[in-house]
N, CA, C and O atoms as CSV, one atom per row, in Angstrom:
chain,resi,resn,atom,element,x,y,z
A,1,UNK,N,N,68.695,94.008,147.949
A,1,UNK,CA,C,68.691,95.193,147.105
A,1,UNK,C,C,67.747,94.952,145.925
A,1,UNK,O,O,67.914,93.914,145.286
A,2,UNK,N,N,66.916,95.672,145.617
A,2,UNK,CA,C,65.696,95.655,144.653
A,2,UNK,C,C,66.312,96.502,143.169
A,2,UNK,O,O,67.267,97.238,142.919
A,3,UNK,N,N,65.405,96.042,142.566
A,3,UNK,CA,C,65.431,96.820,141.196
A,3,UNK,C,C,65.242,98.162,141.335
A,3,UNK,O,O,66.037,98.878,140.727
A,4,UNK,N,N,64.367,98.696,142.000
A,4,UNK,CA,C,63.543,99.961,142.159
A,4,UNK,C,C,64.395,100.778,141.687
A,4,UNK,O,O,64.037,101.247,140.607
A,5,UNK,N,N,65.809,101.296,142.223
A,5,UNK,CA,C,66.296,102.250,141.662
A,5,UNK,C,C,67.491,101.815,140.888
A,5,UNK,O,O,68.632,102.235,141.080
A,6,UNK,N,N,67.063,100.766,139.822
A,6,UNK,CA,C,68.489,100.541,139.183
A,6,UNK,C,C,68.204,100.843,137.692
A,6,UNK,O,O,67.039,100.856,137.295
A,7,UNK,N,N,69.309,101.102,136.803
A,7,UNK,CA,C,68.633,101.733,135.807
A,7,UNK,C,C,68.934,101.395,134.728
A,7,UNK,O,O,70.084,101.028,134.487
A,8,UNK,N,N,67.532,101.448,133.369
A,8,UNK,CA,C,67.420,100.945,132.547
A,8,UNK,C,C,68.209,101.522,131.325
A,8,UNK,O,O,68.271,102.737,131.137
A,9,UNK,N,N,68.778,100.662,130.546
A,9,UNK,CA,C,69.389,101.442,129.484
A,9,UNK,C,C,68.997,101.058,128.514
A,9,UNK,O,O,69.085,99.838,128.660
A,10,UNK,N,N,68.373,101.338,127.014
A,10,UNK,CA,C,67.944,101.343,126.172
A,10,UNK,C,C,69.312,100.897,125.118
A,10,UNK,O,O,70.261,101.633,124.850
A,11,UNK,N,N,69.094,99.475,124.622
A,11,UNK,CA,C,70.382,98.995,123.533
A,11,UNK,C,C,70.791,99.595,122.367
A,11,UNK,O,O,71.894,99.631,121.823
A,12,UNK,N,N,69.758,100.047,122.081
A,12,UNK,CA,C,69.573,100.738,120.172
A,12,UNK,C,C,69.412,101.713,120.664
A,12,UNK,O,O,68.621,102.427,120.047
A,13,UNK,N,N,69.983,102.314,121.940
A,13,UNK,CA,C,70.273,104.228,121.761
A,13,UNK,C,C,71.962,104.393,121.540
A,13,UNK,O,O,72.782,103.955,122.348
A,14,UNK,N,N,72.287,105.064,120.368
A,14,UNK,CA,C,73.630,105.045,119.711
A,14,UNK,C,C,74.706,106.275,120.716
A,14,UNK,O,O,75.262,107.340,120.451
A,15,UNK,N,N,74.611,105.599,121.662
A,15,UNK,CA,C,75.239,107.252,122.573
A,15,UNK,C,C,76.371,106.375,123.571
A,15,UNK,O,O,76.460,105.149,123.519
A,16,UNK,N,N,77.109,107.136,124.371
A,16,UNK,CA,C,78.079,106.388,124.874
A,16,UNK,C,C,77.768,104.836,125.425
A,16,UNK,O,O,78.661,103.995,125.319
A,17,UNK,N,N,76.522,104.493,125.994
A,17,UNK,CA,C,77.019,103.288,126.846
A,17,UNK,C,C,76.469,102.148,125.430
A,17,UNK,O,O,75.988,101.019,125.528
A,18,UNK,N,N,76.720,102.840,124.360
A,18,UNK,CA,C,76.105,101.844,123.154
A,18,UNK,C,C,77.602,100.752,123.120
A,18,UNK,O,O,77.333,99.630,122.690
A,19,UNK,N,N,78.273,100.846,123.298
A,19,UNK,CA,C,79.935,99.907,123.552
A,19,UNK,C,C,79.132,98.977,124.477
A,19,UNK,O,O,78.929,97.935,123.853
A,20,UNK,N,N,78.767,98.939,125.305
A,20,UNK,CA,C,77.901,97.999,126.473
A,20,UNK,C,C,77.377,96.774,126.167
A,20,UNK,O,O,77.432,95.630,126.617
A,21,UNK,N,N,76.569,97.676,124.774
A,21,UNK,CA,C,75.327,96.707,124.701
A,21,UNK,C,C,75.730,95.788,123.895
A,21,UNK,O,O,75.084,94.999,124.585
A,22,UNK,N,N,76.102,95.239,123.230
A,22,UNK,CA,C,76.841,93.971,122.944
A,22,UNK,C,C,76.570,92.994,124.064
A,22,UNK,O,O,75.678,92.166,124.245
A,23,UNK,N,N,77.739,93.400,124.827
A,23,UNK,CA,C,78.008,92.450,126.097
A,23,UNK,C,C,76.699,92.499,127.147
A,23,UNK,O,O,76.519,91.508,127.855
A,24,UNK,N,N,75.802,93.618,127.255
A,24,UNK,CA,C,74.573,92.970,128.057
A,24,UNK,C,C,73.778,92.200,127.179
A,24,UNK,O,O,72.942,91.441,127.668
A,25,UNK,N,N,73.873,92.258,126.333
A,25,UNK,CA,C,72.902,91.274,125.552
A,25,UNK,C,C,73.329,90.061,125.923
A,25,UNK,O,O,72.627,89.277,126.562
A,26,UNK,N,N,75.070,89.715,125.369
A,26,UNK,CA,C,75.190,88.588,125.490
A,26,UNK,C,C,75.750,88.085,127.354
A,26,UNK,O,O,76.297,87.001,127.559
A,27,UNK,N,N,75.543,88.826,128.185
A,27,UNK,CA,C,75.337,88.384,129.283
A,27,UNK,C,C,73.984,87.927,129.347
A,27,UNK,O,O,73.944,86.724,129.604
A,28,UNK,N,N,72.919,88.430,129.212
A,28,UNK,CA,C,71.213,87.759,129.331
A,28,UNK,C,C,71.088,86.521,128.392
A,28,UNK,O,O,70.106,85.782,128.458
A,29,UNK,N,N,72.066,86.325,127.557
A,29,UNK,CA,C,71.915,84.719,126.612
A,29,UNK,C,C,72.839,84.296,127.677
A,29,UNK,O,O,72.280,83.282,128.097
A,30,UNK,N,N,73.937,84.455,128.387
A,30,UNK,CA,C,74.979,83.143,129.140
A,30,UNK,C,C,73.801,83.005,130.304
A,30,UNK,O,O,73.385,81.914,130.694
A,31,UNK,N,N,73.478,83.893,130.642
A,31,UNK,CA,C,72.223,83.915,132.130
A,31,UNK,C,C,71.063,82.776,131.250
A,31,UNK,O,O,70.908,81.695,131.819
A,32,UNK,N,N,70.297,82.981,129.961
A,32,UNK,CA,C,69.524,82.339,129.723
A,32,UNK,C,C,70.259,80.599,129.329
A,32,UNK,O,O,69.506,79.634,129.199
A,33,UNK,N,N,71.504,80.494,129.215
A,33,UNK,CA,C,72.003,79.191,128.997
A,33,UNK,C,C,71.896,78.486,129.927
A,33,UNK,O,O,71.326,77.396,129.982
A,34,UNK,N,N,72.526,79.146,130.871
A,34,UNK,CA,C,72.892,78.594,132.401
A,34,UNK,C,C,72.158,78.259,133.006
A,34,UNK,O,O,72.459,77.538,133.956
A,35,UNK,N,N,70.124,78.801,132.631
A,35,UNK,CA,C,69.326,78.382,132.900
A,35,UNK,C,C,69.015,77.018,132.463
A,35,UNK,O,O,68.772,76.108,133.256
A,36,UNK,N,N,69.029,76.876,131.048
A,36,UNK,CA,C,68.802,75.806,130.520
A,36,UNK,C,C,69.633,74.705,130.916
A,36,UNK,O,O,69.084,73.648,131.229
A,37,UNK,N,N,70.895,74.810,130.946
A,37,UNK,CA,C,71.684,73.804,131.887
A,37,UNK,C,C,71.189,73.636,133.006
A,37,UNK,O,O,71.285,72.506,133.486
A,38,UNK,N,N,70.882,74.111,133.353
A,38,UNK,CA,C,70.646,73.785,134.992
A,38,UNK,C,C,68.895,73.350,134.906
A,38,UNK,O,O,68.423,73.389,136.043
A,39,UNK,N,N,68.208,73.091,134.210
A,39,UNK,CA,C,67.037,72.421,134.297
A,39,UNK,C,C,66.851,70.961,133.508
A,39,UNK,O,O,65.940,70.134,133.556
A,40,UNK,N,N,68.377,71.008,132.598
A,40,UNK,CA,C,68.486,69.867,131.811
A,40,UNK,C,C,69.083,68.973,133.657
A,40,UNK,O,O,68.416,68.237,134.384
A,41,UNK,N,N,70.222,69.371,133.798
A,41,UNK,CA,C,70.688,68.284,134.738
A,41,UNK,C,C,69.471,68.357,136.000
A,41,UNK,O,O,69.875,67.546,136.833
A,42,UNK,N,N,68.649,68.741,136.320
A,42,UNK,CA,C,67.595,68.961,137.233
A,42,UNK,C,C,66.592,67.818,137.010
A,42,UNK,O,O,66.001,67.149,137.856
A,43,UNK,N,N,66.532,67.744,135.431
A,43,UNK,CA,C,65.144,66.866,134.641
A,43,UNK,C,C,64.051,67.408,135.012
A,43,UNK,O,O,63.027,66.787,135.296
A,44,UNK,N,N,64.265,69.212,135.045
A,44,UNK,CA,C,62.598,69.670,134.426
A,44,UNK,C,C,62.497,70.187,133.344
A,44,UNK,O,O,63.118,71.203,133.032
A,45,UNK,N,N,61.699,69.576,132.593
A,45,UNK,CA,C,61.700,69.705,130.870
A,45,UNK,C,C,60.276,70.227,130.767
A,45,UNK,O,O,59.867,70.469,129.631
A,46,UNK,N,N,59.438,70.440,131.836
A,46,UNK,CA,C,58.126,71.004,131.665
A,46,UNK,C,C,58.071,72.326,130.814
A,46,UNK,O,O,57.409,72.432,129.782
A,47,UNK,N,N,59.113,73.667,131.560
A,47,UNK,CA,C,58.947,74.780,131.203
A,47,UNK,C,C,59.947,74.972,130.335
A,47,UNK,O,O,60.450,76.096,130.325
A,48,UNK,N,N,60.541,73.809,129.290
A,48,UNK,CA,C,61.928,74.437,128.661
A,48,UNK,C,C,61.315,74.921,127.159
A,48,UNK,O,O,62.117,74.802,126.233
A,49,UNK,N,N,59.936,75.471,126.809
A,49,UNK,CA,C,59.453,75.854,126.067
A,49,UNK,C,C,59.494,77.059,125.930
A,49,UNK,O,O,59.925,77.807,125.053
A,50,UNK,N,N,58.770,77.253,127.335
A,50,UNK,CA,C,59.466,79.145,127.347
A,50,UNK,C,C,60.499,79.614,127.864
A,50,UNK,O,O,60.517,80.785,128.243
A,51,UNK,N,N,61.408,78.923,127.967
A,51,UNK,CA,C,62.577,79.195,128.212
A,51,UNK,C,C,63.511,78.967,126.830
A,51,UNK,O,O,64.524,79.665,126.794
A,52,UNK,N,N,63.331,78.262,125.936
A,52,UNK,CA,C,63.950,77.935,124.735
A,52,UNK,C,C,63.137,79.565,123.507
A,52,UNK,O,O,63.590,80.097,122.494
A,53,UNK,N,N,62.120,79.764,124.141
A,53,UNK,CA,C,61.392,81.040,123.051
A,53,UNK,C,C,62.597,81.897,123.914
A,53,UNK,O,O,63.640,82.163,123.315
A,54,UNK,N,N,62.434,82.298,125.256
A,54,UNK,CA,C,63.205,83.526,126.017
A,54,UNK,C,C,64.553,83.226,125.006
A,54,UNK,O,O,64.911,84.152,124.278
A,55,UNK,N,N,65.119,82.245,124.972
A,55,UNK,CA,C,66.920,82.398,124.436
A,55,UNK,C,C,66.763,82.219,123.248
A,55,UNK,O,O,67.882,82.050,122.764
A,56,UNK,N,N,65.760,82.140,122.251
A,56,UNK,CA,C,65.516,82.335,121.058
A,56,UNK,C,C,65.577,83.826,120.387
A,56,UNK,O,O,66.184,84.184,119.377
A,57,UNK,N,N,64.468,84.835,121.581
A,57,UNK,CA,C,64.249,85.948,121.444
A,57,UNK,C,C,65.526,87.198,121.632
A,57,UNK,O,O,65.687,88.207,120.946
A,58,UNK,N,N,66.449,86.640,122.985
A,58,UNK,CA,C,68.003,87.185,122.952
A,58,UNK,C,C,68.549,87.222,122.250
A,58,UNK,O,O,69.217,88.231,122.027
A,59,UNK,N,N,68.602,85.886,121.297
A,59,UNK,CA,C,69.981,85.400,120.445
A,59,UNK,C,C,69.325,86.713,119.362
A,59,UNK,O,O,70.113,87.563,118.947
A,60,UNK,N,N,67.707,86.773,118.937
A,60,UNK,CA,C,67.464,87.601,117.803
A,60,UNK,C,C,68.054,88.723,118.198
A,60,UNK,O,O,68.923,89.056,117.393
A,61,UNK,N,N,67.920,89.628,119.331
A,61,UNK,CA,C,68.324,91.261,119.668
A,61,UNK,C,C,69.534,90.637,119.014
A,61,UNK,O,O,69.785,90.483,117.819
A,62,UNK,N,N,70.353,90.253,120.304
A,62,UNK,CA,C,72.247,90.380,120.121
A,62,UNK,C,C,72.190,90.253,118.557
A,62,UNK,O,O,73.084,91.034,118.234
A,63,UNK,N,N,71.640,89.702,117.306
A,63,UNK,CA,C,71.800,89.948,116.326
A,63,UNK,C,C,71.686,90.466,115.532
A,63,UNK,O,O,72.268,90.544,114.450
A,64,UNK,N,N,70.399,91.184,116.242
A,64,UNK,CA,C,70.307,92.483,115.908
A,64,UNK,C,C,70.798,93.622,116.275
A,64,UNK,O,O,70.383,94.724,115.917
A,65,UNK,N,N,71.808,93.372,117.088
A,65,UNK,CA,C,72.763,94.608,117.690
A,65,UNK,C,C,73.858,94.699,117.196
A,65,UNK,O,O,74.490,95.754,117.152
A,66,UNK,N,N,74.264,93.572,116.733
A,66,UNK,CA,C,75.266,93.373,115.553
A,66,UNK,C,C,75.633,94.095,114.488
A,66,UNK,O,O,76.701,94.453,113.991
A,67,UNK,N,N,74.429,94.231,114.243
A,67,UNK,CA,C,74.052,94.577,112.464
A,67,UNK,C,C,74.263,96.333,112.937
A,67,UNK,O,O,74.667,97.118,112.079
A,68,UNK,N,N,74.039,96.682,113.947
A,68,UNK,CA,C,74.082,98.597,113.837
A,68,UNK,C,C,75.427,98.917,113.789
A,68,UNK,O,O,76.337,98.130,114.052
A,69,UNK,N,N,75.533,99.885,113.508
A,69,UNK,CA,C,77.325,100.094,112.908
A,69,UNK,C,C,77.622,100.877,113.914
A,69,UNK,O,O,76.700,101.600,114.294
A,70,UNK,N,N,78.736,100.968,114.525
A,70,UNK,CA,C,79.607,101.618,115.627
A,70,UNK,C,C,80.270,103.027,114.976
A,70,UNK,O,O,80.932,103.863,115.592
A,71,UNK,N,N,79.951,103.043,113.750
A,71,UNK,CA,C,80.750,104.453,113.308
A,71,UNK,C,C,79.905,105.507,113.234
A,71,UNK,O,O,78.873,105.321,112.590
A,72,UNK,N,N,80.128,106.860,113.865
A,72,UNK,CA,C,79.511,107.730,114.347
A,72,UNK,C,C,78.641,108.495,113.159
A,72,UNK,O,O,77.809,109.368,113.406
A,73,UNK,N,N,78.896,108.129,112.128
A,73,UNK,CA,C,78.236,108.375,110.961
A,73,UNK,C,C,77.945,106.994,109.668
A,73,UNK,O,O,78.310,105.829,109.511
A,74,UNK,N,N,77.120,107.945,108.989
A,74,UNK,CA,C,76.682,106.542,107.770
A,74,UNK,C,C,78.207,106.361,107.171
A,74,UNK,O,O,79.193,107.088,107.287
A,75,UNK,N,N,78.033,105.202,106.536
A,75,UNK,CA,C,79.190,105.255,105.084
A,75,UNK,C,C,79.077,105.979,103.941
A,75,UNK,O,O,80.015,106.370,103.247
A,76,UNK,N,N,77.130,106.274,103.625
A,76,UNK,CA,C,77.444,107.697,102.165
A,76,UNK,C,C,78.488,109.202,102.772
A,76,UNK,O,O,79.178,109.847,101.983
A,77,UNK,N,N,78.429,109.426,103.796
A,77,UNK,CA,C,79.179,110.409,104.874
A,77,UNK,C,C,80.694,110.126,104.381
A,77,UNK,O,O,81.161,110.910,103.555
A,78,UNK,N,N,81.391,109.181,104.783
A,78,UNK,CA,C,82.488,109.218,104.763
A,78,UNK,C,C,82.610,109.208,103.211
A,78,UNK,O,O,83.334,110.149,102.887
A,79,UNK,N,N,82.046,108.284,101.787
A,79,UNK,CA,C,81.585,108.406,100.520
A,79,UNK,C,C,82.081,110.028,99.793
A,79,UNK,O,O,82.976,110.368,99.019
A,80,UNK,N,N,81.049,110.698,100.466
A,80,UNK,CA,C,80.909,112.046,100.077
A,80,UNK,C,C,82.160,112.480,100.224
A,80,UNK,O,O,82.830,112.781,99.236
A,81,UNK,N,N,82.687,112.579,101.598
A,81,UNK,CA,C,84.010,113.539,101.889
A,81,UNK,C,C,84.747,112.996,101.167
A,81,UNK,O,O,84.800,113.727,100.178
A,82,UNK,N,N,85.592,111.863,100.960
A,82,UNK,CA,C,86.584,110.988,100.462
A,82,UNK,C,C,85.678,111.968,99.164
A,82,UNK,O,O,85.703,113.114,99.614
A,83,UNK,N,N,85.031,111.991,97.998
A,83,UNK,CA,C,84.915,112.627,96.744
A,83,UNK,C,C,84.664,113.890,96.391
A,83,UNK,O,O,84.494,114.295,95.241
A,84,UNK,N,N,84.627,114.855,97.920
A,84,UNK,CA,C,84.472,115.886,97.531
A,84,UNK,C,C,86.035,116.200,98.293
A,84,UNK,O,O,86.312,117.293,97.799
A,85,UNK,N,N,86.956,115.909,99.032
A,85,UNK,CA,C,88.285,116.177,98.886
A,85,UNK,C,C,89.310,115.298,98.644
A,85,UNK,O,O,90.468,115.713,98.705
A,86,UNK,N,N,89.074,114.146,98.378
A,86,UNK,CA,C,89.913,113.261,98.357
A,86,UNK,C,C,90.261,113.373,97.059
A,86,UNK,O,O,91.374,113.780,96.728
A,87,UNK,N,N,89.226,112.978,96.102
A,87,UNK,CA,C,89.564,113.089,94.456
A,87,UNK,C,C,89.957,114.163,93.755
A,87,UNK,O,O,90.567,114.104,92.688
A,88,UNK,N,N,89.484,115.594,94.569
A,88,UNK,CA,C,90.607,116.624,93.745
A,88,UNK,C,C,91.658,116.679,94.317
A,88,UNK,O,O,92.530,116.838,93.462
A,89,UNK,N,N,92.005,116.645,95.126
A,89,UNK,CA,C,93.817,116.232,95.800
A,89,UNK,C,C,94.325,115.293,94.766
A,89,UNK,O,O,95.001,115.848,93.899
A,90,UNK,N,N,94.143,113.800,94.620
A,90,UNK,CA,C,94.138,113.397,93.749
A,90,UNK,C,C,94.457,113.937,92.257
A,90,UNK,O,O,95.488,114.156,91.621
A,91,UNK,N,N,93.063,114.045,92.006
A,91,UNK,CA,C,93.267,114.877,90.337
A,91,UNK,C,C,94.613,116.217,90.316
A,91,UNK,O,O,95.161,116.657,89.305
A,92,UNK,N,N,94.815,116.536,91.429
A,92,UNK,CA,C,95.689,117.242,91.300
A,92,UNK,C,C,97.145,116.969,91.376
A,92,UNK,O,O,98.181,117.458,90.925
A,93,UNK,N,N,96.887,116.255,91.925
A,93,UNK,CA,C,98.702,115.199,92.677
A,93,UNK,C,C,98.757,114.314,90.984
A,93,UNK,O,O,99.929,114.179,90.632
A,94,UNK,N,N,97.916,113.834,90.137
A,94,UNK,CA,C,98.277,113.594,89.511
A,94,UNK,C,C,98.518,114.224,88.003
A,94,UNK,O,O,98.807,113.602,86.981
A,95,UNK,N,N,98.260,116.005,88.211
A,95,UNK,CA,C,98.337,116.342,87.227
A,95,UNK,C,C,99.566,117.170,87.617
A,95,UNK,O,O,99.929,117.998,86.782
A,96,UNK,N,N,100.315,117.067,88.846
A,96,UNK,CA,C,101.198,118.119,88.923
A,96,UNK,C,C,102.092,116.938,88.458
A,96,UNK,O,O,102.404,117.250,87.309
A,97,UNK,N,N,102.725,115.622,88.782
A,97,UNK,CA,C,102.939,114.441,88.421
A,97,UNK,C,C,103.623,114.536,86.813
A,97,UNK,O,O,104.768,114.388,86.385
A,98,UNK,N,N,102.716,114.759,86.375
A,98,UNK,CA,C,102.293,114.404,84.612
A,98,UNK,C,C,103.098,116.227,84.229
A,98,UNK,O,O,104.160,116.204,83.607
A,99,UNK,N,N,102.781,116.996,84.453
A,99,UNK,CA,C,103.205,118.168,84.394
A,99,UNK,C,C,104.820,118.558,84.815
A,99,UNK,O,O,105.318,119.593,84.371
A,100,UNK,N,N,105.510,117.737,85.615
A,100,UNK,CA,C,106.798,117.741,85.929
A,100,UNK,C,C,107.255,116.875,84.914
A,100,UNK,O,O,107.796,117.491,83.996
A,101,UNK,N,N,107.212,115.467,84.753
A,101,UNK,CA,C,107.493,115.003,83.571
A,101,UNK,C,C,107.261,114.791,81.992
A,101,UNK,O,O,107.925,114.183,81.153
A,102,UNK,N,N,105.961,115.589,81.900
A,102,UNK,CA,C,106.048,115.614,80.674
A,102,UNK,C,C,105.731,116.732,80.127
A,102,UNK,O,O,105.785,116.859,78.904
């Protein structure tokens, strides 16, 4: 069975199969380990140059996949709402508060 019709998914597109990409990333670093194990106990150390850049270059994505936030919006977003209803609820809960007892 060939690649030809298997299909590519883009990591840093924030849409459902973005839950995924975590774990394909860090499946292509256990695939790039397993390589490296297996050429250490082999004793070919010729090509472990570009193979040490390849699991260099993974480890950077997956850490950079890290860093994107899973929440469907920014944090000034949630910021805003929390102060445009949260704090007059608030200001109000505590002036009805103050107004019953004193």
């Amino acid at each position: 069975m060939g690649t030809a019709n298997a299909a590519t998914e883009d990591l840093f597109r924030l849409e459902p199969l973005y839950a995924f990409a975590n774990l394909t990333s860090w499946t292509g670093i256990d695939a790039a380990v397993a390589e490296v194990q297996a050429r250490i106990r082999a004793g070919d150390y010729e090509r472990m140059d570009k193979l040490n850049n390849a699991l260099a270059a993974a480890t950077s994505v997956v850490a950079t996949i890290e860093k994107i936030s899973t929440w469907p919006w920014r944090p000034e977003t949630l910021r805003g709402f929390v102060s445009a209803v949260g704090l007059p609820i608030l200001i109000w809960t505590i002036t009805a508060l103050l107004g019953r007892y004193f």
